[in-house]
C-alpha positions in Angstrom: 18.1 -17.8 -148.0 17.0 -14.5 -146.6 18.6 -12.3 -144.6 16.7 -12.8 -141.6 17.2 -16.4 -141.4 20.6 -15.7 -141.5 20.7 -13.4 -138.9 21.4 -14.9 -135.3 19.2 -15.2 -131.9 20.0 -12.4 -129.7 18.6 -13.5 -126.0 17.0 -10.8 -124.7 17.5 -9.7 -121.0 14.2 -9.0 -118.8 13.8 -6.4 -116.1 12.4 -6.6 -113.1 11.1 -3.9 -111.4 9.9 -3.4 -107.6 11.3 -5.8 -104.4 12.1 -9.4 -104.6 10.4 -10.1 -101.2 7.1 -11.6 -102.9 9.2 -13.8 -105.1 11.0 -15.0 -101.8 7.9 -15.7 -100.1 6.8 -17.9 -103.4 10.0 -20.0 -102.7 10.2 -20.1 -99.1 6.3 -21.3 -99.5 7.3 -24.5 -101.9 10.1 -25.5 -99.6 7.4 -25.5 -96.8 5.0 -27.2 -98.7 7.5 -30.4 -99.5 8.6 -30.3 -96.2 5.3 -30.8 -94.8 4.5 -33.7 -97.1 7.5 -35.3 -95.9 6.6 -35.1 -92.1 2.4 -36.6 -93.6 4.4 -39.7 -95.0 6.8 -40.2 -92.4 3.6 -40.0 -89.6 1.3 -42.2 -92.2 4.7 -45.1 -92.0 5.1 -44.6 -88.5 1.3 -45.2 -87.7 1.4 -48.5 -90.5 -0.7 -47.4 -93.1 2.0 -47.1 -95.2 4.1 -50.3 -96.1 7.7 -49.9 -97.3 10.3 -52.4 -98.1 12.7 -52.1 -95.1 13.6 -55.8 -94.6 11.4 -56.8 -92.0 8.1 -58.6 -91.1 5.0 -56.8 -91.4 2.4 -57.3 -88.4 -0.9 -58.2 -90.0 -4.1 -56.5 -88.6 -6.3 -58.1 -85.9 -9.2 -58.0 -88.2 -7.4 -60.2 -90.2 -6.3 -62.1 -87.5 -10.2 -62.3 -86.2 -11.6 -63.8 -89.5 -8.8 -66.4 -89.7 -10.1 -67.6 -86.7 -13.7 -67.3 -87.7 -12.8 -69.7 -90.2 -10.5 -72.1 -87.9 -13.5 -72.5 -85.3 -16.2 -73.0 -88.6 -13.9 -75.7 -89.8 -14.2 -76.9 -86.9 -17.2 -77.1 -86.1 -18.1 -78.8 -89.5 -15.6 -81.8 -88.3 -17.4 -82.1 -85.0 -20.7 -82.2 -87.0 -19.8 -84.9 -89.4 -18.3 -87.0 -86.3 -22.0 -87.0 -84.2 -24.2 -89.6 -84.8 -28.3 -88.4 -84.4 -31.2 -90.6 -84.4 -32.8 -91.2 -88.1 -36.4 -91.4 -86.3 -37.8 -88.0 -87.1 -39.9 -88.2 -84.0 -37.1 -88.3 -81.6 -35.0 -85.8 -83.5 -38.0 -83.3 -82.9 -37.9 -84.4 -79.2 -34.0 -84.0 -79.1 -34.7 -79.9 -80.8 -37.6 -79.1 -78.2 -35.1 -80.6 -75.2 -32.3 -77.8 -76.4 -34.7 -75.3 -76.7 -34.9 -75.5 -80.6 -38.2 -75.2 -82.9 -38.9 -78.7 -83.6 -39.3 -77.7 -87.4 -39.2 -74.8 -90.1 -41.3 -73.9 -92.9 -40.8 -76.1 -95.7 -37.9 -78.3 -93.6 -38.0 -82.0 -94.1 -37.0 -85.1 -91.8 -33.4 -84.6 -93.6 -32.6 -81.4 -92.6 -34.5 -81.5 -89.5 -31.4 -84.0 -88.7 -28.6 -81.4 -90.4 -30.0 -78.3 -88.1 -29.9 -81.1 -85.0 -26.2 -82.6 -85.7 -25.5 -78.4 -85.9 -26.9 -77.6 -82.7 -24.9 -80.3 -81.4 -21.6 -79.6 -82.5 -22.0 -76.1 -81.2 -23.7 -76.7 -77.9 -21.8 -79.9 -77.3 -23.2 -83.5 -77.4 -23.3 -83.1 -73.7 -25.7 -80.6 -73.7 -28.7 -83.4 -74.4 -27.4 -85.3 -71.8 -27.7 -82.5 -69.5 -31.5 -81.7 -70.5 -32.7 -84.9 -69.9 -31.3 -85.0 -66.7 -33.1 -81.8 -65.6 -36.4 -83.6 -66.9 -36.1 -86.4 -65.4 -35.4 -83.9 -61.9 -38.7 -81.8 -62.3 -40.4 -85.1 -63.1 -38.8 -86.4 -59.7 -39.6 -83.4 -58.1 -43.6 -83.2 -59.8 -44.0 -86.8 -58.2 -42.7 -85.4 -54.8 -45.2 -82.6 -54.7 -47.8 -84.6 -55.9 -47.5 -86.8 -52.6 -49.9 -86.5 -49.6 -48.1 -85.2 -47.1 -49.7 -85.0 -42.9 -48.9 -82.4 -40.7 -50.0 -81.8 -37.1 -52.3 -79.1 -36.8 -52.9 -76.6 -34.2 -56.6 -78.1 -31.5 -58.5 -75.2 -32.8 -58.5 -76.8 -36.4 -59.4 -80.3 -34.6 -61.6 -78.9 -32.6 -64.0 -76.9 -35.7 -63.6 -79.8 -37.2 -65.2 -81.8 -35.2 -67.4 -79.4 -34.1 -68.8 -78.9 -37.9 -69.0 -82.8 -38.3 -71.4 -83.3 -35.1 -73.2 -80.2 -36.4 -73.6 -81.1 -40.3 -74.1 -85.2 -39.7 -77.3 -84.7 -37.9 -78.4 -81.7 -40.4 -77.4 -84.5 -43.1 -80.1 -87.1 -41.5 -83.0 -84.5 -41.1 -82.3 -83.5 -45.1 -82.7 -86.7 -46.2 -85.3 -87.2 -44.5 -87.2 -84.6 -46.0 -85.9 -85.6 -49.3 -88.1 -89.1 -48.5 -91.3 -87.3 -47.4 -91.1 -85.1 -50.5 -90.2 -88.2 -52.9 -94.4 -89.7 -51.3 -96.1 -86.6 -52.9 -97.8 -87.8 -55.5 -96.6 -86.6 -58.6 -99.6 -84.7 -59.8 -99.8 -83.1 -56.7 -95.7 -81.8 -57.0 -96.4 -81.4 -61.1 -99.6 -78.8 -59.4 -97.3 -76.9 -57.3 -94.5 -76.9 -60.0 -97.0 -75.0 -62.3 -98.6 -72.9 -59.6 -95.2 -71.5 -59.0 -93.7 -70.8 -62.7 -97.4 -69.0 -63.4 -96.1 -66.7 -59.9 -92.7 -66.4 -61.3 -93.8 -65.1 -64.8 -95.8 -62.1 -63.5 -92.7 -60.7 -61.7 -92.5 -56.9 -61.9 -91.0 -54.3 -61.1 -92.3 -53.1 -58.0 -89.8 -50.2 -56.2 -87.1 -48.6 -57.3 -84.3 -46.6 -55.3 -81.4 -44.8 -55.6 -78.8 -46.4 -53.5 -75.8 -44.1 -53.6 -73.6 -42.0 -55.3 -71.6 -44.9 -56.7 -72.6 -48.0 -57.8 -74.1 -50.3 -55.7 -71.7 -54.2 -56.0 -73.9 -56.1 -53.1 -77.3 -56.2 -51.8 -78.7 -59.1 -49.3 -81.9 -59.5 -47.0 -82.3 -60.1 -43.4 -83.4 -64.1 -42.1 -86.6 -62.3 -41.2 -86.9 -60.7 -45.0 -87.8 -57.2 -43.6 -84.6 -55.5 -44.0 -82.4 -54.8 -46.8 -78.3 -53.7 -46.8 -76.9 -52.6 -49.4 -72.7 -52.3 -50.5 -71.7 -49.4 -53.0 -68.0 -48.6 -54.0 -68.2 -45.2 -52.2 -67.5 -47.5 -49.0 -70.9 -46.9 -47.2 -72.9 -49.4 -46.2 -76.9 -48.8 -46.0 -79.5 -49.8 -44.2 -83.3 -50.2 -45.9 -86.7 -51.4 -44.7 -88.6 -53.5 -47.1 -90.7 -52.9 -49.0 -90.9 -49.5 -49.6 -87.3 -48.9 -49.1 -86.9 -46.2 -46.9 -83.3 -45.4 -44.7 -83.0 -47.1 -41.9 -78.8 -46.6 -41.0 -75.9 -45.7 -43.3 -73.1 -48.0 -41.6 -69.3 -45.9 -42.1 -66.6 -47.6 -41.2 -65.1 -48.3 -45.0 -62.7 -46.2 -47.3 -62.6 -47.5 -50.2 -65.2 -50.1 -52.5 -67.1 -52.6 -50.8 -67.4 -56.0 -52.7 -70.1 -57.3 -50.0 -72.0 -57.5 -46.8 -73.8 -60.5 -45.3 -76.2 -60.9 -42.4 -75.3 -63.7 -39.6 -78.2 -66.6 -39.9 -79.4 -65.3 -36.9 -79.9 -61.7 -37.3 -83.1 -60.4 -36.5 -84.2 -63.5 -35.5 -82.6 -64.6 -32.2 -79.6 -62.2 -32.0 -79.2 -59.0 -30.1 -78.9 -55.6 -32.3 -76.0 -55.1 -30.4 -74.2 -58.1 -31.2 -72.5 -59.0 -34.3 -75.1 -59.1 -36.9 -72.9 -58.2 -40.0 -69.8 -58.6 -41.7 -68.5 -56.7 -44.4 -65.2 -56.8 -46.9 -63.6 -54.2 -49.0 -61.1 -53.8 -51.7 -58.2 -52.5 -49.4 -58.4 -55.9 -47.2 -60.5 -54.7 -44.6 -63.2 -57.4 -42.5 -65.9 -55.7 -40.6 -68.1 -56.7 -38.3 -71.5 -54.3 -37.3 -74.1 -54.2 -34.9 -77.7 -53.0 -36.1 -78.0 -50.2 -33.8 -74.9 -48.5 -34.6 -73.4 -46.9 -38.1 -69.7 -47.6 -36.9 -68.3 -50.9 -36.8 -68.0 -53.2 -33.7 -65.0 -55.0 -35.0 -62.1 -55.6 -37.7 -60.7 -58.4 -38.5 -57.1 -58.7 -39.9 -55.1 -60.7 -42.0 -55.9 -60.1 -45.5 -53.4 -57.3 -47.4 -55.2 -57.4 -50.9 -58.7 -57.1 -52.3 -61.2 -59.0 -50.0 -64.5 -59.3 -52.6 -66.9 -62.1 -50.8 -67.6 -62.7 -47.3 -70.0 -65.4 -45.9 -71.5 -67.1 -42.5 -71.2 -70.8 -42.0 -75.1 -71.5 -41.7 -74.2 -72.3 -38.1 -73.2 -68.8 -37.4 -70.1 -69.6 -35.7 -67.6 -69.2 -38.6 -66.6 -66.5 -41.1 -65.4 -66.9 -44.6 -63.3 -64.2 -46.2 -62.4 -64.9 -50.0 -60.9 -62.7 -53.1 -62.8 -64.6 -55.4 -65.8 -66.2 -55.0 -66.7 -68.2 -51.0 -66.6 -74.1 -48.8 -66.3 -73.6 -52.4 -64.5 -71.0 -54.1 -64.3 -70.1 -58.6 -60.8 -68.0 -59.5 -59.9 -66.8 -62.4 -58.0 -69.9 -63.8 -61.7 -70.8 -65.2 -61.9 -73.2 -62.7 -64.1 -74.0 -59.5 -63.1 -75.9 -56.3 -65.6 -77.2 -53.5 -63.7 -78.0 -50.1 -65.2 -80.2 -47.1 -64.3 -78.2 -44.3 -64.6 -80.9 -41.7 -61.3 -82.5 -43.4 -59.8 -79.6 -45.6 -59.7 -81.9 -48.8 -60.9 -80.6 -52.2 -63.7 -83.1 -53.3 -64.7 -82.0 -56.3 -62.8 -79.9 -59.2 -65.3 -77.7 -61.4 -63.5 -77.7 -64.6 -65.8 -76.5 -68.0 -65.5 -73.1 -68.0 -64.1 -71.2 -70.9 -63.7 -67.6 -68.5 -63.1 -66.5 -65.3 -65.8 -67.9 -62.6 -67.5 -64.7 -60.7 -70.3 -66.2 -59.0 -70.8 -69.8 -57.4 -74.0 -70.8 -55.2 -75.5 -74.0 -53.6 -78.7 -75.1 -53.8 -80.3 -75.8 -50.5 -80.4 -79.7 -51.8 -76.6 -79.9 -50.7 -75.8 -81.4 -54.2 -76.5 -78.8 -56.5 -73.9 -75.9 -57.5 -74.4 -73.5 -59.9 -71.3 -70.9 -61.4 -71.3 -68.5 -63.4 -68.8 -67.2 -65.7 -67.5 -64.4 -68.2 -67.9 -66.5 -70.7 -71.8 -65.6 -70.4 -72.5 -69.3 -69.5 -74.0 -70.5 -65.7 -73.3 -74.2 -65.3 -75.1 -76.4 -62.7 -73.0 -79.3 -61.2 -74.1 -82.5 -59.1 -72.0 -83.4 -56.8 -72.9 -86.7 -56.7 -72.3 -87.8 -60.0 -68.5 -85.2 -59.7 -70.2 -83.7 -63.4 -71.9 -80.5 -65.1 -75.4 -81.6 -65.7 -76.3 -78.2 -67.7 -75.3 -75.7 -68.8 -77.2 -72.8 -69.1 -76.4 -70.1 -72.4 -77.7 -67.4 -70.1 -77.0 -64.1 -70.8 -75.2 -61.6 -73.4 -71.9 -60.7 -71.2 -70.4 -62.2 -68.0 -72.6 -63.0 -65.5 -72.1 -61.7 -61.8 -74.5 -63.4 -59.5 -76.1 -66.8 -59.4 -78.7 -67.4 -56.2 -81.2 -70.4 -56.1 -83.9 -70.3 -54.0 -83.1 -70.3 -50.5 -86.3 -72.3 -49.4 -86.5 -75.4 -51.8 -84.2 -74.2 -54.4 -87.2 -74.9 -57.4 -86.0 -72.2 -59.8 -82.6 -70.6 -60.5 -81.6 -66.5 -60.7 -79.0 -64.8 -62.6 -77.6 -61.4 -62.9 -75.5 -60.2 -65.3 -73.5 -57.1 -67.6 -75.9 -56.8 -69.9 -78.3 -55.2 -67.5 -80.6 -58.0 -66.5 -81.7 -61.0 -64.4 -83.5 -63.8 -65.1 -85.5 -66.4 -63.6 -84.9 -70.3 -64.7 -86.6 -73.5 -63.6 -85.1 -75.9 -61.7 -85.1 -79.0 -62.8 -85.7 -78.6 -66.5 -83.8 -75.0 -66.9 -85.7 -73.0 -68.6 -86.3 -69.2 -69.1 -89.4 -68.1 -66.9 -88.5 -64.2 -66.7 -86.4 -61.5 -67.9 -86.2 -58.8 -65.3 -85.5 -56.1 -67.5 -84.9 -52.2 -66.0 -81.6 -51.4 -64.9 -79.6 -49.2 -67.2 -76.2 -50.7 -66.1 -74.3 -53.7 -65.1 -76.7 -55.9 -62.3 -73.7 -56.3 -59.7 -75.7 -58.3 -57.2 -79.3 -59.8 -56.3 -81.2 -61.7 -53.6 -84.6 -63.3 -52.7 -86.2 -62.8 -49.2 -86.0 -65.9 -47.2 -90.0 -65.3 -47.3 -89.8 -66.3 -51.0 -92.0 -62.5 -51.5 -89.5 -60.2 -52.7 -86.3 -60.2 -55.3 -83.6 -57.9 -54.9 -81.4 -56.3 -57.8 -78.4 -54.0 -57.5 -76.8 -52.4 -60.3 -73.8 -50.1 -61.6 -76.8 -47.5 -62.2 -76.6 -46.6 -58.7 -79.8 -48.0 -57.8 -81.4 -51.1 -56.3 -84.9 -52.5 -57.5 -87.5 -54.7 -56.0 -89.6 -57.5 -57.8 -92.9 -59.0 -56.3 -95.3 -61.1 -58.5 -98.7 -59.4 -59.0 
């Protein structure tokens, strides 16, 4: 053994030199430090995130407390389900879904689980619930029948008294037409075949024979006098204007509008028997306004009230003694639900319903026959209905876009006109419907034509601002 193993451990002393304050601060830190851990796991017990073992109950957490009833209410629910009884005929089981509002079937779903999803809907809705739809359909069905019933109600003596007034004045006008329907039917037939041809050979050289700026906005009406030597004119600026035919000078601008005219209509008896100062026009607007003018002044004589919307068609009985007003098309009247409606106005009744149409109806016209009506459509069709046999006996593939004006001839009604968006108007025959003319010219939309009761002169209006005149040369 050496002698430094032998030697013992001496512990050697250390010496500290400087203040003790840092050293103090160390401790005094560390006690603060435990302290403050304390005080975190006494506020994290006190709060209950922290379990301990004291002896008593632990609340659980309403989470929990929310899912175990989740689970409760889905057990159930199941129970209910197995204890209703559905229908195994698939067809009712569909009729039971569509009654509670449900799709009546699912993408790749068969008649099984068709009955599943229904016994599920059941047992959350309630077996009552079925019940409770079928009663409501069997209430609107009650209720459907109700309104379907014809009910009478007294109406005021100045309905009875139009209506008999227009049934003294259309019975006698009904006699004298058929009578001249007889005295037509002993024309030989070469001699009506003759005429027939004479007139499509007139028709077919149609041209263009004035042309006229209207306005500064586009022109949606135009219409000749009974006496076919005057022309007025309706623009969207709200004027009004006066023009002699045919070469279509001024006459009167007529100011009384503030907003876009949808048309203006001569009384049957303008320039013919009436006064210029009387009424000899009536005009509607797109703000509701009526009109009623005079031809020797440019301000209206009269307004008539009781329309607050858009007013786009206004006609005179052929009597002269009543006014139609109408937002869609004037009795008979197109909307746009696709369908048509003509009225007798001597009871009030609808007696015939226009259905066929695939678009809105925009123009409707009668031919002066009585029988024949002809509509036109946006679905770029015009469809010619008898009203004796209640049916569409043609229809007519007449143009490239909606048409906005249909007009037969106002004499004898042989051939058939149409305007429409794709910037034309065309001539048809009547019977037999067939294409005789293209009148090709305007550079926008035809909004509205006419034919002089003189059977000379055809009138076109157009979103181009101007108005044209054809004559056959």
């Amino acid at each position: 053994m050496s002698d430094e193993d032998e030697a013992p451990l001496v512990k050697r002393s250390r010496i500290f030199y400087g203040s003790l304050e840092e050293k103090e601060r160390a401790r005094l830190g560390r006690e603060g430090s435990s302290g403050s851990g304390k005080d975190a796991i006494k506020a994290g017990i006190e709060a209950g995130n922290i379990n301990i073992s004291s002896g008593e109950s632990l609340e659980i957490e309403d989470r929990v407390n929310e899912r175990q009833a989740e689970v409760l209410a889905e057990f159930e629910r199941r129970k209910r389900a197995r204890q209703i009884t559905v229908s195994t005929d698939d067809a009712e089981v569909k009729a039971c879904l569509r009654a509670l509002g449900e799709p009546i079937t699912l993408f790749g779903e068969g008649p099984a689980e068709r009955r599943e999803r229904l016994r599920n809907v059941l047992s959350v809705v309630g077996p009552d619930a079925l019940k409770k739809s079928k009663k409501d359909e069997e209430k609107a069905k009650h209720s459907q029948e109700d309104s379907q019933q014809t009910w009478y109600h007294e109406g005021p003596d100045t309905l009875k008294e139009a209506r008999l007034w227009l049934a003294k004045y259309s019975l006698p006008r009904a006699v004298k037409r058929l009578d001249k329907a007889r005295a037509h039917k002993e024309i030989p037939e070469s001699t009506r075949t003759v005429r027939q041809q004479e007139l499509h050979k007139t028709l077919r050289n149609l041209n263009n024979f004035c042309s006229q700026i209207g306005d500064d906005r586009p022109i949606s009406y135009c219409q000749f006098s009974p006496n076919s030597k005057l022309l007025v004119t309706a623009s969207w600026s709200g004027l009004c204007k006066l023009w002699n035919v045919p070469d279509c000078s001024l006459v009167r601008t007529l100011r009384g509008h503030n907003t876009n005219v949808g048309a203006i209509s001569f009384h049957p008896q303008a320039t013919l028997t009436l006064e210029e100062s009387n009424v000899n026009m009536a005009s509607c607007a797109a703000d509701g306004s009526v009109k009623l003018w005079s031809l020797d002044s440019d301000e209206p004589i009269a307004d008539i009230e009781g329309h607050s919307v858009r007013v786009s068609r206004v006609a005179w009985h052929p009597s002269g003694r009543f006014l139609g007003t109408t937002w869609g098309v004037g009795g008979s009247c197109g909307g746009g639900d696709s369908f048509g409606r003509i009225w007798d106005l001597r009871t009030g009744r609808c007696v015939m319903f226009l259905e066929g149409h695939l678009k809105e109806i925009y123009a409707i016209n009668f031919s002066p026959n009585g029988f024949h009506v002809a509509t036109g459509s946006g679905d770029n069709t015009c469809k010619v209905w008898d009203l004796r046999r209640r049916r569409c006996i043609y229809t007519i593939p007449a143009h490239q876009n909606l048409l906005s004006s249909v007009k037969f001839q106002p004499t004898d009604g042989h051939f058939l006109l149409t305007g429409a968006y794709d910037n034309t108007a065309k001539v048809w025959t009547h019977p037999g419907w067939s294409p005789l003319k293209t009148l090709a010219g305007h550079e926008g939309k035809v909004m509205g034509l006419d034919m002089s009761p003189d059977g000379q002169l055809i009138a076109t209006c157009s979103y181009d601002r101007t108005f044209k005149l054809w004559v056959s040369e």
